[in-house]
C-alpha positions as CSV (number, residue, x, y, z in Angstrom):
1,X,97.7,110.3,117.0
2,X,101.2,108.6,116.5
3,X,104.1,110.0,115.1
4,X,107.7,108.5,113.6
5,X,108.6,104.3,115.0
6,X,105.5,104.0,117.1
7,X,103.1,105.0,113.8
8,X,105.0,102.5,111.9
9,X,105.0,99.8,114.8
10,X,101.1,100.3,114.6
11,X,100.4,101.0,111.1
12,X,102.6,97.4,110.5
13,X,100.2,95.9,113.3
14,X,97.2,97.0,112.0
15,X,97.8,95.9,108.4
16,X,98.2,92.7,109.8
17,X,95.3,92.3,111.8
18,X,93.2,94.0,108.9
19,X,94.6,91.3,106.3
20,X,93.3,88.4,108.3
21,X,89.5,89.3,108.2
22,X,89.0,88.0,104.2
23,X,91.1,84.7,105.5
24,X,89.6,84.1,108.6
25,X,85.7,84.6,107.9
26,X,85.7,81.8,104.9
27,X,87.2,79.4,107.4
28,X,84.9,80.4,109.9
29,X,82.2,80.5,107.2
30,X,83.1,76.9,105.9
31,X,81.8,75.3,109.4
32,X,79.1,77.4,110.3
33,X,77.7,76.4,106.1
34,X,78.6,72.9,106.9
35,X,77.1,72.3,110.7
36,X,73.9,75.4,109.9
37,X,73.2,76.9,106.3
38,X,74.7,79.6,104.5
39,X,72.5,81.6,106.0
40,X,73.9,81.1,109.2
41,X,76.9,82.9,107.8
42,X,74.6,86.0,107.6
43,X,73.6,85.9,111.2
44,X,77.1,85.7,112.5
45,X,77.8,88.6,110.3
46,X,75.2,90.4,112.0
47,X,76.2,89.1,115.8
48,X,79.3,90.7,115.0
49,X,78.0,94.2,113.3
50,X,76.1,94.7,116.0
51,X,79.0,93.7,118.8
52,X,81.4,96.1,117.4
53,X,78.7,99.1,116.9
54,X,78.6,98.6,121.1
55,X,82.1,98.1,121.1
56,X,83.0,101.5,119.1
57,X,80.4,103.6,120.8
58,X,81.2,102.7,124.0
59,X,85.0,102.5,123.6
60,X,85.9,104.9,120.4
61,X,85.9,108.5,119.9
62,X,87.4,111.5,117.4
63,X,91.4,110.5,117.3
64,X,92.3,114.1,116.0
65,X,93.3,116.5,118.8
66,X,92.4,119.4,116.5
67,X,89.5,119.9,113.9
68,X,90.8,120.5,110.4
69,X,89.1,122.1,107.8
70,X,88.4,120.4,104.5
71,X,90.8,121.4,101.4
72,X,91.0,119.6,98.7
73,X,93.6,121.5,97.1
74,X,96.0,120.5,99.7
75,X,95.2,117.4,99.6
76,X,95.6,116.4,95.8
77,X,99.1,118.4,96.8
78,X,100.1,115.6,99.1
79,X,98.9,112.9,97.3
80,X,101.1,113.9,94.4
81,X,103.7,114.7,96.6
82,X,103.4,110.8,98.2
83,X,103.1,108.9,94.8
84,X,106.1,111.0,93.2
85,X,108.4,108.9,95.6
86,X,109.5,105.8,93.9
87,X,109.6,103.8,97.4
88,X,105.9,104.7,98.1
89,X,104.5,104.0,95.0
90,X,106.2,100.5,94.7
91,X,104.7,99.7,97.7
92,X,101.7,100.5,96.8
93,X,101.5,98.4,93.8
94,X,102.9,95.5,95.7
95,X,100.4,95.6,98.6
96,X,97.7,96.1,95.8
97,X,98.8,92.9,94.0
98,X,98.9,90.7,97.2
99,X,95.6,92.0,98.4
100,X,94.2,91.6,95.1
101,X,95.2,87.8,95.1
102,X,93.2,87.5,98.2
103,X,90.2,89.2,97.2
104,X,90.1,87.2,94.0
105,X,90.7,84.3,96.0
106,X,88.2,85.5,98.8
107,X,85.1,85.6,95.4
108,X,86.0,82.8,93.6
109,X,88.3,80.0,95.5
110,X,85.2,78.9,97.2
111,X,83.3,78.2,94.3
112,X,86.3,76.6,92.2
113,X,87.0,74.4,95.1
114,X,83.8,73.4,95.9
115,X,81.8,72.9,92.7
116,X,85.0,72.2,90.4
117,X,87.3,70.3,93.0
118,X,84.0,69.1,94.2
119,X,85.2,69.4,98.3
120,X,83.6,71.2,101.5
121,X,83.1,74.1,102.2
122,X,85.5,73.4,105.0
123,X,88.6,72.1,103.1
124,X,87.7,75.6,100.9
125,X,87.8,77.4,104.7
126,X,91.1,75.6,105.2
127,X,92.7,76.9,101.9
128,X,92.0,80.6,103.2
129,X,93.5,79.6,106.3
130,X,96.5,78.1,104.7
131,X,96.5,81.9,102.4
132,X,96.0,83.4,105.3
133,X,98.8,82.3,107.2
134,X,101.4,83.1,104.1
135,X,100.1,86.5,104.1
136,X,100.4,87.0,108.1
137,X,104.0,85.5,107.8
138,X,104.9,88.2,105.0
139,X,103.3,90.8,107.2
140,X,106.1,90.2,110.6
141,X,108.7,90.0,107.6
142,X,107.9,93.1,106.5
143,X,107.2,94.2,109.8
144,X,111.0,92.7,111.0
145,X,112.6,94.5,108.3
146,X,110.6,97.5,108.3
147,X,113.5,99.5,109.2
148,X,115.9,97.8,106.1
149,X,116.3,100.3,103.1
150,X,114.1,99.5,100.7
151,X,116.9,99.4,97.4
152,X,120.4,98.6,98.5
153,X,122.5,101.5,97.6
C-alpha cells in the first residue's frame, strides 16, 4: 500500500497508536470497576467490538491492489532472509522485551497493586498510564531518529 519514508512514517505511527491500547484500557478499566463493577469493563469491551465491526465494514476494504497466491516456500525464504540481518533481528528482540514488560504488567500490575499494595483500581489505572506514557515517548524517539544508523560506523 506504502512504499520507502511514507511506510516507515506509518508503520512508526501505527506502532504507536497500537502500543497504547494495553495502557489505556486498565486506566479506563480502573474507573469504570471503581464507579460500575468489573463487569462493566465487559460491556465497554463489547460497545467498542461492536463500534469498530461498523466502523471497518463501512470504512475498510482489501489493501492489496493485486491477489497473491499462497506460497509458503517463499515465504520461510523471506523470513530467513529478514532475521539473517543483524539490525532487524535486534530490533526485534528489543521491541519483544519492551512489549513483554507491558504485557506482564498489563496481567499482573493490577493485582500486585491492588491486593498487595492494597490501592484502587484507579491508582493501578494510573500506573498504566504513567507506563504508558514512557512507552509512547520512546515510540516519537524512535520515530525522530528513525532515519539515524542504527550502529555508528
Amino acid at each position: 500500500m506504502y512504499e520507502g519514508e511514507k511506510r516507515k512514517h506509518y508503520l512508526s505511527i501505527m506502532s504507536i497508536v497500537w502500543s497504547s491500547a494495553p495502557v489505556i484500557a486498565p486506566f479506563i478499566g480502573g474507573y469504570l470497576e471503581k464507579y460500575f463493577n468489573w463487569q462493566a469493563n465487559f460491556y465497554a469491551l463489547a460497545a467498542y467490538a461492536l463500534v469498530m465491526l461498523v466502523l471497518e465494514w463501512v470504512y475498510s476494504g482489501e489493501t492489496l491492489q493485486n491477489r497473491r497466491h499462497f506460497r509458503g516456500g517463499q515465504i520461510l525464504k523471506d523470513y530467513r532472509f529478514m532475521l539473517r540481518d543483524k539490525s532487524f533481528a535486534w530490533g526485534i528482540v528489543m521491541c519483544g522485551l519492551s512489549y513483554g514488560a507491558t504485557m506482564v504488567f498489563s496481567l499482573a500490575g493490577a493485582f500486585i497493586i491492588e491486593h498487595r499494595l492494597h490501592f484502587s483500581a484507579v491508582v493501578a489505572g494510573y500506573a498504566a498510564l504513567l507506563m504508558g506514557l514512557a512507552w509512547m515517548t520512546g515510540g516519537f524517539i524512535g520515530k525522530a531518529l528513525i532515519n539515524k544508523p542504527f550502529y555508528r560506523s
